[in-house]
N, C-alpha and C positions, 0 to 999 in steps of 0.2 A: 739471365743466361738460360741456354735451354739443357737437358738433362744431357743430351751429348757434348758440349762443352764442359761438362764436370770430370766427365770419365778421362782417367786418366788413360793415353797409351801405352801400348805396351811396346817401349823402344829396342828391345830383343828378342822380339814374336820370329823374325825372321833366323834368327840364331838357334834360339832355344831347343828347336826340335834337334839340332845337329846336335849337340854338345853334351858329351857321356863323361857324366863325373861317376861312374861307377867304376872305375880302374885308378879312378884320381888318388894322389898320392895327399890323406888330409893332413891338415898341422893342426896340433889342438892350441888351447891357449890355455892347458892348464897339464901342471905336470902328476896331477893328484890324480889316480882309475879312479876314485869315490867318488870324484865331484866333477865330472864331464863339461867341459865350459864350449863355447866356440870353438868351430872349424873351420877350415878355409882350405881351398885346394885350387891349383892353377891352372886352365885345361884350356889350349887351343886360344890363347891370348885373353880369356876371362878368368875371374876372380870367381868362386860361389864359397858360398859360405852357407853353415847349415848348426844347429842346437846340436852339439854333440851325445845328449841327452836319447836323441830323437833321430839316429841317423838315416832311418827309411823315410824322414819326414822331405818337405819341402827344402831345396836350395833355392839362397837368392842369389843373383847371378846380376854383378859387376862389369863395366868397362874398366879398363884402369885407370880414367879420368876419376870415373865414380869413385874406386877404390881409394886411389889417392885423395879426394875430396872428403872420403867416408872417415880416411885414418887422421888424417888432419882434423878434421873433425873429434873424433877420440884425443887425441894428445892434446886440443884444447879445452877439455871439459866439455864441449859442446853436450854429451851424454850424459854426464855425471848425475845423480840423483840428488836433487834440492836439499 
């Protein structure tokens, strides 16, 4: 294989610049201030999600195929730690 077949696309390149999660309304996944877990926020038919930790950090940013294939994945352990 050659070094361009490895790279992954990027299948929201064409989205990504539109879509302002900085008004986004986030849902944490934890109800503790001390311990900042996972966020998620719903904008303009995508899902991102970002380290509550780390809010000016990086979102990743969802279809809701993905999403739904993401949470499914969660409620099967598909994640869980060995």
């Amino acid at each position: 294989m050659s070094a361009d077949e490895h790279e992954i696309a990027d299948d929201k390149a064409h989205i990504r610049h539109r879509l302002d999660f900085s008004g986004a309304e986030w849902i944490t996944s934890t109800d503790d201030p001390t311990e900042p877990g996972v966020e998620v926020a719903f904008v303009d038919g995508y899902i991102g999600m970002r380290n509550g930790a780390q809010q000016e950090g990086p979102v990743l940013v969802f279809t809701p195929e993905e999403w739904e294939a993401f949470v499914a994945g969660a409620k099967d352990g598909e994640f869980d730690e060995p």
